[in-house]
BARODREN-429359 format. One record per residue (C-alpha): residue number from 1; x, y, z. Coordinates in steps of 0.05 Angstrom, whole numbers, plus 5000, padded with zeros to 4 digits. Example, Ala and Ser with C-alpha at 12.3 -4.5 7.8 and 13.67 -1.06 7.14 Angstrom:
2
    n     u     v     w
    1  5246  4910  5156
    2  5273  4979  5143
***
This chain:
96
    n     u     v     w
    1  6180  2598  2611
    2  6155  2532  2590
    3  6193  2463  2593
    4  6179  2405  2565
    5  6192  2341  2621
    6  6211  2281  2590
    7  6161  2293  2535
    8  6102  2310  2574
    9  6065  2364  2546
   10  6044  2430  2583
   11  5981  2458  2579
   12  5915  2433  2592
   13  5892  2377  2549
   14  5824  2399  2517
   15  5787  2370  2454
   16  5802  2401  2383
   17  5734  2421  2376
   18  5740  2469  2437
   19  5795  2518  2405
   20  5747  2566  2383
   21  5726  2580  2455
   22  5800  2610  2462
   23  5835  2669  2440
   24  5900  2659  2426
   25  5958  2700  2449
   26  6039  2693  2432
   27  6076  2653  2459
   28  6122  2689  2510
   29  6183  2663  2453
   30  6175  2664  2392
   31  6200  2596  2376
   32  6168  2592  2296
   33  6242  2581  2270
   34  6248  2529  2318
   35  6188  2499  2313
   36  6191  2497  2234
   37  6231  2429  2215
   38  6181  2399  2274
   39  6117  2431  2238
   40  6139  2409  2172
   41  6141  2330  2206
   42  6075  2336  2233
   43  6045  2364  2166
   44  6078  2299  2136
   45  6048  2256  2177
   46  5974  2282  2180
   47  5976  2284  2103
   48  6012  2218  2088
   49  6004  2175  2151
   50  5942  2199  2187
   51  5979  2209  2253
   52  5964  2258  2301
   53  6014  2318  2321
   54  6009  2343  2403
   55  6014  2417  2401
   56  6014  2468  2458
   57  5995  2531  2447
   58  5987  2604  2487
   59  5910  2632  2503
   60  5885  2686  2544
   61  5865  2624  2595
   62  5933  2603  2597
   63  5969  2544  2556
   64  5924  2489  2522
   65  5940  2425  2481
   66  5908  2383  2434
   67  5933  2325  2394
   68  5909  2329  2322
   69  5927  2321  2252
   70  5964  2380  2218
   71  5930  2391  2153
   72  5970  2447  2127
   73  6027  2494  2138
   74  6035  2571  2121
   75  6097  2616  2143
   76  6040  2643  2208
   77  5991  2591  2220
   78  5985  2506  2220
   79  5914  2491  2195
   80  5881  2433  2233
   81  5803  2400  2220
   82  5752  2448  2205
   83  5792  2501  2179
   84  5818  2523  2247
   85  5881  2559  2247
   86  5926  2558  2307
   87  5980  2622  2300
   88  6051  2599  2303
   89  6074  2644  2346
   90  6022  2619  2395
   91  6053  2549  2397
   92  6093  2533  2454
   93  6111  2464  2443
   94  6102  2408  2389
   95  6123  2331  2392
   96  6090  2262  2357
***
């Protein structure tokens, strides 16, 4: 299971433009009911305010984070620059 410690992040921090090197995997919860209020904020604030979102997320190398701008929002996948889609139920923690 992973917890979140007084708003640190888990996973290892890695640049946006290295999520293609991953393969994501879910998330051992499901948490996109959860998450979904939280998702919704982050899409607000990459469209509106230009403020960037950290998100963890499950891979095959373990959990990695980035802290981006959420561009768009689907009922499976958050869109982020470049057209890169993270899966929901991938994500394993979210906070801005």
């Amino acid at each position: 299971m992973y917890t979140l410690n007084a708003s640190i992040m888990v996973g290892e921090l890695i640049a946006k433009e290295e999520i293609p090197q991953f393969k994501f995997i879910p998330a051992s919860e499901d948490k996109t009911a959860t998450f979904m209020d939280k998702l919704k904020g982050a899409l607000r604030l990459g469209n509106e305010f230009k403020s960037k979102t950290e998100i963890a997320f499950q891979t095959d190398s373990g959990p990695k984070r980035i802290e981006t701008t959420v561009w768009s929002l689907t009922d499976r996948y958050i869109q982020i620059k470049s057209g890169v889609l993270i899966p929901l139920k991938s994500i394993i923690a979210i906070d801005y």
